[in-house]
N, C-alpha and C positions, 0 to 999 in steps of 0.2 A: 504493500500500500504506500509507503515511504518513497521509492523507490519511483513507481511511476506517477504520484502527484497527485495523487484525488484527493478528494476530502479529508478522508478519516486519516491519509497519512500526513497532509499538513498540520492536521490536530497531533497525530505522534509526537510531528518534528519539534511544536512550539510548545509542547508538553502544556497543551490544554485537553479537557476533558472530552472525549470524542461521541459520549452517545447522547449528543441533547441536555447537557444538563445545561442550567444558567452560570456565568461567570463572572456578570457586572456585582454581586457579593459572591461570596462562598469558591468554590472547586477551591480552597486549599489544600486536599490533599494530594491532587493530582501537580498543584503547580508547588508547593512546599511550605513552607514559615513564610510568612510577612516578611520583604524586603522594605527597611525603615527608611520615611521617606525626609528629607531636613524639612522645618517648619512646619510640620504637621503636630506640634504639640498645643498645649495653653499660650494662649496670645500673651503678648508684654502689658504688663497692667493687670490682670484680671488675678482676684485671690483664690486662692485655696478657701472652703467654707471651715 
């Protein structure tokens, strides 16, 4: 599938989930850990309660 370029082998390649699941949340397990992104923490200013 890889090999000759169809669908499910480009899902292999980019090591996303290949049978229909969603990916805009969730397939971590298929794609691994959260890669931490800079700036995505608590804004400057804002307290801890």
């Amino acid at each position: 599938l890889i090999e000759i370029g169809c669908y499910r082998g480009i899902r292999h390649r980019r090591n996303l989930p290949v049978r229909g699941q969603r990916t805009r949340t969730n397939a971590r397990t298929k794609r691994g850990p959260r890669k931490t992104v800079p700036g995505r923490g608590r804004k400057r200013g804002m307290k801890k309660k």
